[in-house]
C-alpha positions in Angstrom: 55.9 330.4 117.7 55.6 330.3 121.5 60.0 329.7 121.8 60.2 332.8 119.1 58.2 334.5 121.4 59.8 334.1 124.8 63.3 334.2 123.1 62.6 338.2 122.2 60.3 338.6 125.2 56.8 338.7 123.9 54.6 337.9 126.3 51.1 338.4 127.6 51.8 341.4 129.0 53.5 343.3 126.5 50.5 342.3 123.6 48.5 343.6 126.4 49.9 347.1 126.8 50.7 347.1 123.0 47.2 346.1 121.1 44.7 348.7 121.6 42.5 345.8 119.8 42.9 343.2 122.0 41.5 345.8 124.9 38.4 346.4 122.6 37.9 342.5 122.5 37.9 342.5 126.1 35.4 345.4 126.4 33.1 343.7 123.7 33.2 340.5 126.1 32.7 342.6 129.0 29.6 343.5 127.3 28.2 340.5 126.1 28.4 338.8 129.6 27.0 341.9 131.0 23.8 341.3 128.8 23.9 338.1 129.2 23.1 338.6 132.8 20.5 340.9 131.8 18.7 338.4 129.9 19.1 335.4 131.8 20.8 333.5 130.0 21.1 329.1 130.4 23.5 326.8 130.9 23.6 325.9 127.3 23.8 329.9 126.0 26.4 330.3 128.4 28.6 327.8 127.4 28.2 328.8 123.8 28.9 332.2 124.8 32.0 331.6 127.1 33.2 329.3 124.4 33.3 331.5 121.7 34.7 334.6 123.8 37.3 332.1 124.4 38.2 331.2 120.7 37.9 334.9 120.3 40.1 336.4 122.6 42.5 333.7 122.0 42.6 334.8 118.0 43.1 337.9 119.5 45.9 337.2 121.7 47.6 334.7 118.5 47.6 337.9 116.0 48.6 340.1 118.5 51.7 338.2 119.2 52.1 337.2 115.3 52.2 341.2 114.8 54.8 341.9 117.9 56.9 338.9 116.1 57.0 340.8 113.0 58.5 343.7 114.5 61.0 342.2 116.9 62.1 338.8 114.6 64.6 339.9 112.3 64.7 336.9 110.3 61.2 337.3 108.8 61.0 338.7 105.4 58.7 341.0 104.5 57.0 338.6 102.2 56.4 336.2 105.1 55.4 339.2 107.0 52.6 339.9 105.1 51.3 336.5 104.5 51.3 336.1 108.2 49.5 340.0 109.0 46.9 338.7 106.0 46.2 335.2 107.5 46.2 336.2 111.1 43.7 339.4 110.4 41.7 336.9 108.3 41.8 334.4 110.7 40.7 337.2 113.4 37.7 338.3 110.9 36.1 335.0 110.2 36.4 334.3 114.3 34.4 337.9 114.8 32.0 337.7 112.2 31.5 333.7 113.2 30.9 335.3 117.4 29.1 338.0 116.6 26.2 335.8 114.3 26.4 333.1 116.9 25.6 336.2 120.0 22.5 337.7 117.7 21.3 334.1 117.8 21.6 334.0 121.3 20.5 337.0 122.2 17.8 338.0 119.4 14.9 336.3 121.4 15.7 336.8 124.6 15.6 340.5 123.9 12.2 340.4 121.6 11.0 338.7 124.7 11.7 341.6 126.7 9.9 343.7 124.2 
């Protein structure tokens, strides 16, 4: 995928300035580490934390570029197409909903703690 990539000029940049989603992931990570400051978090939270907004962002970054190969890779058919949208946003759900349970766990006592 990378070669199919850089042969029609797909890189960071352009799934950058193209995915509006990829910006929300970043703002959602923004503000995670942001309250993770708040709440002091530990070593072992924070590596959990920067581990997972790692795995997340790079999901992110991997549909992103599956989508922009889509559009610029003429020899994809449209049946491949949508086998590769379907397991790349499925791919991208399982990784959110697997972040954001692993962040309430996290974060859930720290903040009753402040309560």
């Amino acid at each position: 995928m990378v070669k199919k990539c850089a042969s029609h000029n797909i890189g960071f940049k352009r799934i950058a300035i193209d995915d509006g989603g990829l910006l929300l992931q970043l703002l959602f990570i923004i503000a995670v580490i942001a309250a993770g400051l708040f709440v002091k978090l530990n070593l072992l939270q924070w590596t959990i934390v920067a581990g997972l907004s790692t795995i997340f962002i790079s999901i992110g970054i991997y549909r992103s570029a599956a989508n922009q190969l889509i559009i610029y890779d003429r020899s994809i058919s449209s049946g491949q197409a949508i086998r590769i949208r379907a397991l790349s946003n499925l791919l991208m759900a399982f990784t959110s909903g697997i972040s954001f349970f692993t962040y309430l766990i996290i974060f859930m006592p720290k903040i009753n703690q402040l309560l």
